[in-house]
Structures are given as structure tokens and as C-alpha cells.
MMTF fields as JSON, N, C-alpha, C and O atoms, coordinates in Angstrom:
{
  "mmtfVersion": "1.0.0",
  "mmtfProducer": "UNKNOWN",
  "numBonds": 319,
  "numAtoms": 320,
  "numGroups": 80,
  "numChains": 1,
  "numModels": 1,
  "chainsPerModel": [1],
  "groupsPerChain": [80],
  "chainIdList": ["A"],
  "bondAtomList": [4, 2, 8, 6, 12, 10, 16, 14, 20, 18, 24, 22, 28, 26, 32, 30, 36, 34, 40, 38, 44, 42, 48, 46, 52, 50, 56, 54, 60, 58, 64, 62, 68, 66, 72, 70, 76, 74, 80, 78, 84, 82, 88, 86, 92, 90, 96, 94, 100, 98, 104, 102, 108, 106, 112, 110, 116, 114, 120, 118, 124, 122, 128, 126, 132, 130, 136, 134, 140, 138, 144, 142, 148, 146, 152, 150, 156, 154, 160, 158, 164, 162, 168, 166, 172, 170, 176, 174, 180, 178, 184, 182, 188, 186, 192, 190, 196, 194, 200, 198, 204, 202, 208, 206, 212, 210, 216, 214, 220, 218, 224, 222, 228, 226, 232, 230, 236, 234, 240, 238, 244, 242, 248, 246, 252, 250, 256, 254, 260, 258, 264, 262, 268, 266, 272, 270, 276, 274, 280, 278, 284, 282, 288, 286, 292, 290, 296, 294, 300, 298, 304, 302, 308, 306, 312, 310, 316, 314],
  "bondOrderList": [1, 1, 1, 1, 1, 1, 1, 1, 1, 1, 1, 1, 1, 1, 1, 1, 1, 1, 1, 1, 1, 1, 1, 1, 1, 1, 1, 1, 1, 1, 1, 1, 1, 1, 1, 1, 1, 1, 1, 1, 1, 1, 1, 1, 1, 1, 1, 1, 1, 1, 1, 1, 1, 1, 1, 1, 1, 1, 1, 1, 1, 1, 1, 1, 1, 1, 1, 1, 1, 1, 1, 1, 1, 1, 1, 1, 1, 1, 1],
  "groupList": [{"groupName": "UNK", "atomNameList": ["N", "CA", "C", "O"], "elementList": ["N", "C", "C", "O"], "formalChargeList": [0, 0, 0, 0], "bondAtomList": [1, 0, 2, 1, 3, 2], "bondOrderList": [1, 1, 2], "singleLetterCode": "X", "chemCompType": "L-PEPTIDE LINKING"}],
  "groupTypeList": [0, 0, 0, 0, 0, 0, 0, 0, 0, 0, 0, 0, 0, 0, 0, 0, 0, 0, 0, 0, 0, 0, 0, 0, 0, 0, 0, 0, 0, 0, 0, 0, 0, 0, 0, 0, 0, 0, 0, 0, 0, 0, 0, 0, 0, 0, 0, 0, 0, 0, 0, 0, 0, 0, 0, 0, 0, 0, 0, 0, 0, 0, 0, 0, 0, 0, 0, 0, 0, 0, 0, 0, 0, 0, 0, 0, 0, 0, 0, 0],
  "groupIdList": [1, 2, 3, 4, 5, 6, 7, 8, 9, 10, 11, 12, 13, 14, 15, 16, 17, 18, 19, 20, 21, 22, 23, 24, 25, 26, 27, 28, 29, 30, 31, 32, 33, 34, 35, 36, 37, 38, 39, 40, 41, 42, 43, 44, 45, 46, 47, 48, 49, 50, 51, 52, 53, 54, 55, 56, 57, 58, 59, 60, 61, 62, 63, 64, 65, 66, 67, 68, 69, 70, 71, 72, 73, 74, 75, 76, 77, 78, 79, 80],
  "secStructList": [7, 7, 7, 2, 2, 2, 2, 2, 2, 2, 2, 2, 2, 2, 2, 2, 2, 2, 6, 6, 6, 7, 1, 1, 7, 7, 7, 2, 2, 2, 2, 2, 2, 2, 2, 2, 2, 2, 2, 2, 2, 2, 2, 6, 6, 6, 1, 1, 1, 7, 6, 4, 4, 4, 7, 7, 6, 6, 2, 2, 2, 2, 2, 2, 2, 2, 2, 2, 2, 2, 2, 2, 2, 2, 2, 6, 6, 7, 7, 7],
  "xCoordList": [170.102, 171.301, 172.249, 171.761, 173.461, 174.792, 175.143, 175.416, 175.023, 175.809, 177.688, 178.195, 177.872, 179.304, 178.943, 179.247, 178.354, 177.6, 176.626, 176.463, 176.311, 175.51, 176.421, 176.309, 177.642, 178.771, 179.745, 180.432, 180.072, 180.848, 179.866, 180.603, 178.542, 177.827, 177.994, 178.357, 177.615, 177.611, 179.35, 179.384, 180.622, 181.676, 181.713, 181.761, 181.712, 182.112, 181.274, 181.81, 179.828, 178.852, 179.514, 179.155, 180.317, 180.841, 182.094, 182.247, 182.999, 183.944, 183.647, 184.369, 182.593, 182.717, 181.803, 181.371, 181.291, 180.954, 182.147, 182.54, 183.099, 183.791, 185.345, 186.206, 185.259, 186.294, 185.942, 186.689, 184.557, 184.276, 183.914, 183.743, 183.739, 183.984, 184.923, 184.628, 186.585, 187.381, 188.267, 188.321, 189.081, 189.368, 190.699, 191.192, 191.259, 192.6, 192.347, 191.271, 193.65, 193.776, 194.63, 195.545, 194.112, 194.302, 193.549, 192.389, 194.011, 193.958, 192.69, 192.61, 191.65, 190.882, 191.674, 191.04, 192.96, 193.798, 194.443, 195.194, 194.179, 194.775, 193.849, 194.063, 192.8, 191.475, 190.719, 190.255, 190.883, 190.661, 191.082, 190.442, 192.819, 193.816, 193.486, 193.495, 193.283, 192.46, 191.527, 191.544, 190.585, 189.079, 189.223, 188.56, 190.226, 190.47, 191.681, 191.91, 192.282, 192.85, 192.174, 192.285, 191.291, 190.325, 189.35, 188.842, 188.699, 187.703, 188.464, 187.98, 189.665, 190.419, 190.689, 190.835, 191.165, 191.232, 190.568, 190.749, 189.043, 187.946, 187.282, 186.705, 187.469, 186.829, 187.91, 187.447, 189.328, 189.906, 189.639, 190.669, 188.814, 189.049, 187.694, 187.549, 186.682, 185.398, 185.136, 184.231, 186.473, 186.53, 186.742, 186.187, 187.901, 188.352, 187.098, 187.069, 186.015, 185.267, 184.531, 184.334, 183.876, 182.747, 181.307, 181.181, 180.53, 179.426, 178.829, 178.132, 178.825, 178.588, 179.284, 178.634, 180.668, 181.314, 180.899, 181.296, 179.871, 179.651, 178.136, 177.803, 177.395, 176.437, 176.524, 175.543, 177.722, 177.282, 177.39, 178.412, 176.531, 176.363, 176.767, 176.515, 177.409, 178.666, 180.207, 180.805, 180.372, 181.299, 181.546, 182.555, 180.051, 180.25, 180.075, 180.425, 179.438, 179.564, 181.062, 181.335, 182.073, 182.9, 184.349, 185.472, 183.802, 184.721, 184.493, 185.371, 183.19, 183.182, 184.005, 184.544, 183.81, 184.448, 185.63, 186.157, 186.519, 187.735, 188.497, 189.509, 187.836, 187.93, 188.125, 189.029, 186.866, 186.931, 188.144, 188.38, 188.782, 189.37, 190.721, 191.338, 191.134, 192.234, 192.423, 193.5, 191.271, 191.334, 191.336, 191.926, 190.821, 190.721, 192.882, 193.379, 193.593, 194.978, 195.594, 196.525, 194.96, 195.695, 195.7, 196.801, 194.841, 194.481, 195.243, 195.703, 195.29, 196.27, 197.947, 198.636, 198.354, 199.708, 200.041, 201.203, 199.123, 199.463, 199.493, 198.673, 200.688, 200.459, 201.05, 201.631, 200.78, 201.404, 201.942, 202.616],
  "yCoordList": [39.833, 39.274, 38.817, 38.232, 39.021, 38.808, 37.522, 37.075, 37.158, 35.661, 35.109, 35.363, 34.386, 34.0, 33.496, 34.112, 32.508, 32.264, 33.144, 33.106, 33.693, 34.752, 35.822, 36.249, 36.193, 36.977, 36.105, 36.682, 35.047, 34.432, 34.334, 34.333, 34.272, 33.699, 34.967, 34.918, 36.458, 37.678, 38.171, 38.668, 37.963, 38.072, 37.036, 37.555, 36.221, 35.059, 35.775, 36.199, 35.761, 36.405, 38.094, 38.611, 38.634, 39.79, 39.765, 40.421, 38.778, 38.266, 37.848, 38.159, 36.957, 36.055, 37.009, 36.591, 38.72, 39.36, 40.065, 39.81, 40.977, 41.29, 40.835, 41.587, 39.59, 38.911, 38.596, 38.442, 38.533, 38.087, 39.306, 39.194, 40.662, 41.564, 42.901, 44.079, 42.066, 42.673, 42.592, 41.657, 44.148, 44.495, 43.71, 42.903, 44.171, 43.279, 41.673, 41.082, 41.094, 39.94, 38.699, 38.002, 38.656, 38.059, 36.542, 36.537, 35.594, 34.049, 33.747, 34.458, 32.562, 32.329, 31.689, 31.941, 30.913, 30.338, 31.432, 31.228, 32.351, 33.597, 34.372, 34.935, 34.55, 34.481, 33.942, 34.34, 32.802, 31.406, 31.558, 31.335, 32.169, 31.929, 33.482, 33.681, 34.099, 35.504, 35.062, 35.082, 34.595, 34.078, 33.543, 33.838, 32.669, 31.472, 31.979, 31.415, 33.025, 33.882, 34.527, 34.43, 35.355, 35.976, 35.637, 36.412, 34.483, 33.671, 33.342, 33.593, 32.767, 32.274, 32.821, 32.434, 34.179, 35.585, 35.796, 35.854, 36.107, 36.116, 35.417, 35.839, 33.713, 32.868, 32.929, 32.757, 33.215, 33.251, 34.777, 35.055, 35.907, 36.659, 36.77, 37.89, 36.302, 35.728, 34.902, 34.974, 33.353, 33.003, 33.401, 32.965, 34.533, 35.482, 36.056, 36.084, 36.532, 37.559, 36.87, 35.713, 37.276, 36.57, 37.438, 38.602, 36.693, 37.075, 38.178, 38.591, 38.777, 40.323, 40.935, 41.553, 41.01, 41.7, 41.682, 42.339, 40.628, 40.097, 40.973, 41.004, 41.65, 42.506, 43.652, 43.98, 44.465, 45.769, 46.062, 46.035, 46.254, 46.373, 47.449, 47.48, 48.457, 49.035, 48.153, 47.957, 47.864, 46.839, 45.652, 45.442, 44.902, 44.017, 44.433, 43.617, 45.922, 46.699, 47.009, 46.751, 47.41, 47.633, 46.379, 46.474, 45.476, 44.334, 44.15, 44.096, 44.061, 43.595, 44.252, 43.848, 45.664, 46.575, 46.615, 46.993, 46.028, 46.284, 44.557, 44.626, 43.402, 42.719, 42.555, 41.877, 43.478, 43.432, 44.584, 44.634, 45.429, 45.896, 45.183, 45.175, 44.593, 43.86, 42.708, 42.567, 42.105, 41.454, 42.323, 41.787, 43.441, 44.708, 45.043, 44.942, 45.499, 45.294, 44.18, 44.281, 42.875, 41.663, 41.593, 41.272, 41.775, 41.84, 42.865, 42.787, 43.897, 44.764, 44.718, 45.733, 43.581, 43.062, 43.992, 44.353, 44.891, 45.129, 43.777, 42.859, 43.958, 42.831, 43.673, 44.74, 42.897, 43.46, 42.38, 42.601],
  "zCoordList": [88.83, 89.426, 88.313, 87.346, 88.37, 87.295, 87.92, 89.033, 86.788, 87.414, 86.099, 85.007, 87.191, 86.046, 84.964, 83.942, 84.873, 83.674, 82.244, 81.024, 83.166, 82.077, 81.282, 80.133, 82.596, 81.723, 81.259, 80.416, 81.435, 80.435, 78.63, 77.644, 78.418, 77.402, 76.54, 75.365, 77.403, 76.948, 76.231, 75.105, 77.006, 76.499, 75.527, 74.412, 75.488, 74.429, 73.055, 72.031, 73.378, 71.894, 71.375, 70.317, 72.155, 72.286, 71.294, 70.264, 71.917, 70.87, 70.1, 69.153, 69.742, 68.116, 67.365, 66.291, 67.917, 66.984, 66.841, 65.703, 67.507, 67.23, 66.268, 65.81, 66.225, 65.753, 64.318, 63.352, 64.413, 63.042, 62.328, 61.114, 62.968, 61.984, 62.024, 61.826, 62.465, 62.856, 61.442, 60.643, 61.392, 60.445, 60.249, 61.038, 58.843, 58.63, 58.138, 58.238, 57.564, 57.376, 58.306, 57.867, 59.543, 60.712, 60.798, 61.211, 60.519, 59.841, 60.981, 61.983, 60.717, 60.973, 62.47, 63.495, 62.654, 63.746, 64.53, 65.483, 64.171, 65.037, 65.504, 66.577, 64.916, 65.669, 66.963, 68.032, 66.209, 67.341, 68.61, 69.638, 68.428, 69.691, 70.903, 72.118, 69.923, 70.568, 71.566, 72.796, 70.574, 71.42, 72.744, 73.738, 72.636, 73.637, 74.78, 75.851, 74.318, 75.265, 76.415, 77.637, 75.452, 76.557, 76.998, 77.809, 76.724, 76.897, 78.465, 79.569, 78.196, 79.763, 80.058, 81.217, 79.996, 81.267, 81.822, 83.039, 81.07, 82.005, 82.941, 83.943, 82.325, 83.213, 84.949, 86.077, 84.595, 85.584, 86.028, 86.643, 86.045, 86.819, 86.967, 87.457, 86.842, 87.592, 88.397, 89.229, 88.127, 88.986, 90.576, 91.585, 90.373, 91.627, 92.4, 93.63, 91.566, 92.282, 93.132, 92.761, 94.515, 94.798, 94.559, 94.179, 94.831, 94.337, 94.635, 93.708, 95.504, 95.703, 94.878, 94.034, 94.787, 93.796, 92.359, 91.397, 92.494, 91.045, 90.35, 89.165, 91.593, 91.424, 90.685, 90.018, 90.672, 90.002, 88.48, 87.795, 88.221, 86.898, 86.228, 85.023, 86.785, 86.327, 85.866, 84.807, 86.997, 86.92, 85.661, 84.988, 85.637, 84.983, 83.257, 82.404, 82.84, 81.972, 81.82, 80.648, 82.415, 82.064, 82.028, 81.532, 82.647, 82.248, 80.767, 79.905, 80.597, 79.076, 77.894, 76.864, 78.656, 77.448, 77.272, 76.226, 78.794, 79.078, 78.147, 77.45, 78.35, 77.734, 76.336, 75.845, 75.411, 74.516, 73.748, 72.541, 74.812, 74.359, 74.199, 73.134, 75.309, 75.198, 73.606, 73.025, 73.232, 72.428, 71.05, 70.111, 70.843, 70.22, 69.51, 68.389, 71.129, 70.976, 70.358, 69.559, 70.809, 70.311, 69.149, 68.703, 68.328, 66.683, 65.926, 64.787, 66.83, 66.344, 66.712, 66.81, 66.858, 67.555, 68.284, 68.099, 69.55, 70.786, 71.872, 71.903, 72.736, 73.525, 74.578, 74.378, 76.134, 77.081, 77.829, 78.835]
}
């Protein structure tokens, strides 16, 4: 069973690997603001789901990726 909790712990460890071995010279505070960007996107669009929705593990595989991609753009001063 997926729970909000367990995918918030998994994105967060997701980001602070990716951030910390993300390319470029992007300040340890611009980092930070990344983290804490998507850290709160996600918590607000988990908040949205209910819990059935919260089962498929397709799904919750590809939030992560979709997440980490967004923060992926941000580093690279893509924004939308």
C-alpha cells in the first residue's frame, strides 16, 4: 500500500540525491529553493489525491519521475 507519507520520504531522498549531484554551479541557496519548491508541489498534489488514487504504482512511479524532472528544468533555468 502507497501511502502519502512514504512518497513524500521517497521524493524528498530523490531530490537531495539529485541536487546534490546535479551538474553546474547552482549556489547551495538555489538549491535549497528547488528542493522546497517541489517538495511543496508535491505535498499539494498528494494532498489532492484520495487514497485509491493513491494505489497504483504506476502512477506513483511516474510522479516521481515527473517531479524530478521538473526540478531537473529548474536547475537548468527552465521554468514554466
Amino acid at each position: 500500500m502507497i501511502d502519502r507519507h512514504s512518497l513524500m520520504i521517497e521524493i524528498e531522498r530523490e531530490l537531495d540525491h539529485m541536487l546534490a549531484n546535479a551538474p553546474g554551479r547552482k549556489s547551495e541557496a538555489y538549491r535549497k529553493e528547488v528542493r522546497e519548491e517541489c517538495v511543496a508541489y508535491s505535498q499539494g498534489v498528494l494532498d489532492a489525491l484520495s487514497s485509491e488514487e493513491l494505489q497504483s504504482e504506476s502512477a506513483y512511479e511516474r510522479f516521481i519521475e515527473t517531479t524530478l524532472a521538473q526540478a531537473r528544468m529548474r536547475l537548468h533555468g527552465i521554468t514554466r
